[in-house]
Structure formats: C-alpha cells, structure tokens
C-alpha positions as MATLAB code, in Angstrom:
seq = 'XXXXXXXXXXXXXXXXXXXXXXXXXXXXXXXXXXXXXXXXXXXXXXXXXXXXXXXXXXXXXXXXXXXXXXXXXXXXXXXXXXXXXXXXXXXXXXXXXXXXXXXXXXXXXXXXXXXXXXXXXXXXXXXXXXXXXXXXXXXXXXXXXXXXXXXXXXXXXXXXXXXXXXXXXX';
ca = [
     -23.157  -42.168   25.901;
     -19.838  -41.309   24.256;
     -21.889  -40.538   20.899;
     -23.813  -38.098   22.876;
     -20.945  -36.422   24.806;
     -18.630  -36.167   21.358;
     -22.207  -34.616   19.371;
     -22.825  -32.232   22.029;
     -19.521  -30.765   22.023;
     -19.225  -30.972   18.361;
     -22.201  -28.603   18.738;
     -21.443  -26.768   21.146;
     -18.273  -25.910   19.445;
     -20.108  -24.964   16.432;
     -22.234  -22.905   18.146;
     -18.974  -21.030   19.455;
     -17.065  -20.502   16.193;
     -19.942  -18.819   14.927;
     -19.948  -15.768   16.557;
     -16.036  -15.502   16.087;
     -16.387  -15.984   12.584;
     -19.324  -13.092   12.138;
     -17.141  -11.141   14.043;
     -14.678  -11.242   11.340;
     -13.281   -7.476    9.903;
     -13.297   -7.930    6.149;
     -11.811   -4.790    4.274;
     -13.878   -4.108    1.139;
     -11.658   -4.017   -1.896;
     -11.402   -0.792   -3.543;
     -12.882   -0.281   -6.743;
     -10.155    1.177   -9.356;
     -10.219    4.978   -9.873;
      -6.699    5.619  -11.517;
      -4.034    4.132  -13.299;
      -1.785    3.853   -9.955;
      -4.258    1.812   -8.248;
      -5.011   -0.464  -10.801;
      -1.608   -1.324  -10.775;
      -1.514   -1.623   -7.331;
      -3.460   -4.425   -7.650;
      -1.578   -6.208  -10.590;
       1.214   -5.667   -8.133;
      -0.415   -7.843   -4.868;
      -2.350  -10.052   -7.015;
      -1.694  -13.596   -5.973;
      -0.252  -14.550   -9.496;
       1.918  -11.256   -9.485;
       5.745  -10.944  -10.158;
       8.589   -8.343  -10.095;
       7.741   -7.186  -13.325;
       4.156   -6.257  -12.104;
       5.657   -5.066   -8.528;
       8.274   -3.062   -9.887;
       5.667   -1.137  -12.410;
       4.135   -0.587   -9.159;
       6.835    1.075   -7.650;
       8.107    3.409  -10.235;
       4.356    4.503  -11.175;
       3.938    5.268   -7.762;
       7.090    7.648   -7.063;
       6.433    9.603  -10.224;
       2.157    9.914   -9.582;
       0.269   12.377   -7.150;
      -0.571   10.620   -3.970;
      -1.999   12.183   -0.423;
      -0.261   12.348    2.449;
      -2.457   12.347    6.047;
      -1.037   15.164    7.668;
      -1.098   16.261   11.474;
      -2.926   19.733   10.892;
      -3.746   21.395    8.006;
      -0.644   23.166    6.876;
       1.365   22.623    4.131;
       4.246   22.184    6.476;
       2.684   19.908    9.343;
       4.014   16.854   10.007;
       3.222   13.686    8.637;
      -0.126   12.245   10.886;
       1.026    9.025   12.511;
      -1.491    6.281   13.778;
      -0.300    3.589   16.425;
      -2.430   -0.032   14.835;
      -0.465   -1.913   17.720;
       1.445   -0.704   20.625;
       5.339    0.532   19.690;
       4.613    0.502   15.469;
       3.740    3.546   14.378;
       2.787    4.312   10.590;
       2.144    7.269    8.714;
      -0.664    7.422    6.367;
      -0.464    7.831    2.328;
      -3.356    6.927   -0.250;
      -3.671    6.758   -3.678;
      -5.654   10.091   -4.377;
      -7.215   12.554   -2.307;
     -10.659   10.904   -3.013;
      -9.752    8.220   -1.449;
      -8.315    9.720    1.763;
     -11.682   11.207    2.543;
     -13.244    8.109    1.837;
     -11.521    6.106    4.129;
     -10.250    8.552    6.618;
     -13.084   11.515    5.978;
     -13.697   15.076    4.297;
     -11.891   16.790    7.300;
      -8.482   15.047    7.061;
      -5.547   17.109    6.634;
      -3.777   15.934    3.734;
      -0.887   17.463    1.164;
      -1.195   16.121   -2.477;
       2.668   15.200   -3.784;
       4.492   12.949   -5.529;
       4.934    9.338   -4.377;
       8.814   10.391   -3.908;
       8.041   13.771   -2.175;
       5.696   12.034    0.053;
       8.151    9.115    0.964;
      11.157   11.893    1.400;
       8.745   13.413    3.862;
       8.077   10.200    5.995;
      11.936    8.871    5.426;
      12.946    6.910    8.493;
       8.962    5.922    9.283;
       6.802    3.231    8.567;
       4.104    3.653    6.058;
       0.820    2.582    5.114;
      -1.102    2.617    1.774;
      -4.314    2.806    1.139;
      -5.093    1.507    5.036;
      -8.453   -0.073    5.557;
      -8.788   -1.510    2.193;
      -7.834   -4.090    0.026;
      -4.935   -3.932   -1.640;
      -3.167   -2.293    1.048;
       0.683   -1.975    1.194;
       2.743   -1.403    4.261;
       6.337   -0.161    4.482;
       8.929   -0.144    7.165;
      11.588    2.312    6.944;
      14.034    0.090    5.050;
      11.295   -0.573    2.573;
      10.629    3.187    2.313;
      14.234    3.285    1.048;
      13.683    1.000   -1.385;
      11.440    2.754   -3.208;
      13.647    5.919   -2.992;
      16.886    4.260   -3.885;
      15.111    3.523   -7.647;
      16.148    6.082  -10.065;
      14.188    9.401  -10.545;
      12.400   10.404  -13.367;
       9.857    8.546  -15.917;
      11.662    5.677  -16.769;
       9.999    2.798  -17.053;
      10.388   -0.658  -16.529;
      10.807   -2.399  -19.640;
      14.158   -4.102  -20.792;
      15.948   -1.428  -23.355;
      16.708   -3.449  -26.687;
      20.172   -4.669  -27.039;
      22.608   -2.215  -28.417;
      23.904   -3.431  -32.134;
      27.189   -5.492  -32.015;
      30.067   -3.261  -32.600;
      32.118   -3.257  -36.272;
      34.972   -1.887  -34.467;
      36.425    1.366  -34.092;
      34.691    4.821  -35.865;
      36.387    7.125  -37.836;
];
C-alpha cells in the first residue's frame, strides 16, 4: 500500500511540475548585429572577466545606443517601465533596430551616445537590451560607474612600460 501511495504522488507531482515548467518565460538570445553587442556578450559570458567587462563598458559610452523616450521629442523624458512594484527602470538598447524589435516601430526613441544617454537617465535605474539575452541592468550607483570612466576613445589595453630613465636631460 505504501508503494502505491509514494507512486501516486510521485505522479501526481510530476504531473504538476509540468505545467509550471511549460510555463517557463525563456528570453531568446539576440543574434549579434554590431560590434557593441557582440561584446556585450563576451562581457556576461559565463567564462568572462574584467578585461572583457571593462571593453564592454568603454565601447558602450563612446557607441550610438537608443534611448526609449516618453513621447517623441527630442527633449522628452526618458520612458520609465515599473517590472515590479517601487523599481522603476528606464529603457536603453543597443541600436535603434533593436528597440523596435523588442519594444516596436512606434517607440519613441533618441539615438546618442552610451554617455549622453546615461547623463540623461543619471540618478535612475537602467535596463539594456530588456527582454533578451544578454541583458544588463543598472541601478543608479552603477550608472555612475560607467560615467566616472574617463571620456574619450581610450581603450582598455595596458600602455607599455615607459623606458627606465638615464637620468637627467640636457
């Protein structure tokens, strides 16, 4: 009888999870379109370091990305979404290709660069590239992270050492 009993609800269980588990929301992965997002993904890849992170970062303040927008003007605020009640986010994606594909043709958007667009949202939390995979989210103090890196195109890579000194010039 206690065979029974334990294979019914071993069943029944089974019969349960299933229907949870097809009810699972997998984001699709995005398929690469520019340099920014392919190092986006080097960047949240499981084997991934600071090196590849850091790339990430200092591509992404100097390339064009789109910023959702509240209306279409130049000038509107930044569009904020609420994913869970008291966090809001605003919105930026990689491209404005991708914007309308994940968010649609008819959503107000300003093209800038990464720093312009996290200047713009400064104080807010931020989403990129929402509804796919990789996706990266900011809060404010991360925001400032990015912005506290140095402007311009410098790059990552360790400068070679400067030549030992022979003493003064004359």
């Amino acid at each position: 009888m206690r065979r029974r009993s334990f294979l019914a609800a071993a069943v029944a269980m089974a019969a349960m999870a299933r229907p949870a588990f097809a009810q699972v929301n997998v984001l699709p992965f995005i398929e690469p379109q520019n340099e920014l997002e392919r190092a986006m993904i080097a960047a949240t890849d499981v084997g991934s370091g600071e090196a590849e992170r850091d790339a990430f970062r200092r591509l992404f303040l100097r390339s064009n990305v789109a910023l959702a927008l509240s209306a279409n003007a130049p000038d509107a605020p930044p569009a904020q979404i609420e994913p869970r009640p008291g966090y809001r986010t605003c919105l930026i994606f990689t491209s404005s290709a991708r914007v309308t594909e994940i968010m649609g043709d008819g959503t107000p958007r300003i093209v800038l660069t990464g720093r312009q667009a996290l200047e713009r949202v400064r104080g807010a939390n931020v989403v990129i590239n929402i509804n796919r995979r990789p996706f990266i989210t900011l809060d404010a103090e991360g925001v400032e992270g990015f912005l506290a890196l140095p402007d311009g195109r410098e790059t990552s890579a360790p400068q070679p050492p400067a030549p030992p000194s022979t003493g003064p010039s004359q």
